[in-house]
N, C-alpha and C positions, 0 to 999 in steps of 0.2 A: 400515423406519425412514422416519419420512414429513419433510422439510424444512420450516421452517417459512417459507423464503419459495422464491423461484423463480429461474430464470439457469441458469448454464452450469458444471457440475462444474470446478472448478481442481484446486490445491492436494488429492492424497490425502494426508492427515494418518497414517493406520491403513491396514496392509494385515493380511489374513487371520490372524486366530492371534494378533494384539496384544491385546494387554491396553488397555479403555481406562476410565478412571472415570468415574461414572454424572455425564449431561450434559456429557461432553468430548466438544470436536469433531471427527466423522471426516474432512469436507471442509470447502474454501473455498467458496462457493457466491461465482461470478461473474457479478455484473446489469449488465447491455452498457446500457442504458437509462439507470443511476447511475453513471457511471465516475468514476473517482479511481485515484489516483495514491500507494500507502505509498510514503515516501524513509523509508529507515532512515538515521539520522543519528547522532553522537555526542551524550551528552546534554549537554556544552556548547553544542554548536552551539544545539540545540535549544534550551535556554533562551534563547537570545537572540531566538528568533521569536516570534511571537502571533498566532492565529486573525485572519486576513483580511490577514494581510502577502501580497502579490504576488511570484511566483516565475516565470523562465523555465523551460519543460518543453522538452529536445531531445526530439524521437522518432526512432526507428530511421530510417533515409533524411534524416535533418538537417531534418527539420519545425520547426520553435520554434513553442512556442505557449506563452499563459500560463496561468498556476492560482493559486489563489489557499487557501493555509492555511487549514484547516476543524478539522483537530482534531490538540494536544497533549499526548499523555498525559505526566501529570506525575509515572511513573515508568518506568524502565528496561522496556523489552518484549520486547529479542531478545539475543540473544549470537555474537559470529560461530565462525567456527570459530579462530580465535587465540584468544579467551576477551576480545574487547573487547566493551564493552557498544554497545547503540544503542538510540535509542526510534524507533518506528513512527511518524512523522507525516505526517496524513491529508491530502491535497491533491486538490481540486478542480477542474475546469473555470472560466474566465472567460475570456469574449470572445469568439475562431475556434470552430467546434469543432475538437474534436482527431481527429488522424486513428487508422481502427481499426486499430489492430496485436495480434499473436500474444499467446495469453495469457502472463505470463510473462517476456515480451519487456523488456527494460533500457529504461530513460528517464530520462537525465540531468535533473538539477534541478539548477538557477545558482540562488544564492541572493543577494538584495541587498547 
């Protein structure tokens, strides 16, 4: 199976023996190059933001840096394990760079 782009295996989606339908993804494919930030959020929350609104990012060791809203999908994309909904929204770098941390690793977002 050949990836269509490049980076660092995350997220195993499928392990051995699943079943998965034709063009679903087996991994997260992570590009250290393009970093961002998913905050799952509730989708009122969400609604209240818009592409290029300003957020603080904590990182693990208390770093604050800022990001800035790149993309809102404008429906529901995850589910927790209580059965609450939340949308994936996409954040970006602006300003410091951010420091590199563990894949995976939690990073609070303060919202305005």
């Amino acid at each position: 199976i050949i990836s269509p782009t490049y980076g660092t295996v995350g997220e195993v989606k499928v392990h051995s023996g699943d079943q998965v339908a034709g063009g679903g993804s087996l991994v997260d494919i992570l590009d250290d190059v393009q970093r961002h930030v998913v905050a799952q959020l509730p989708p009122g929350t969400a609604a209240q933001l818009k592409p290029g609104t300003k957020v603080t990012l904590v990182f693990p060791e208390n770093d604050k840096r800022i990001g800035v809203i790149s993309e809102i999908p404008s429906h529901v994309t995850s589910s927790s394990r209580n059965g609450e909904s939340f949308v994936a929204v996409k954040i970006e770098p602006a300003g410091k760079l951010w420091p590199k941390i563990a894949i995976g690793a939690n990073v609070k977002v303060m919202l305005p």
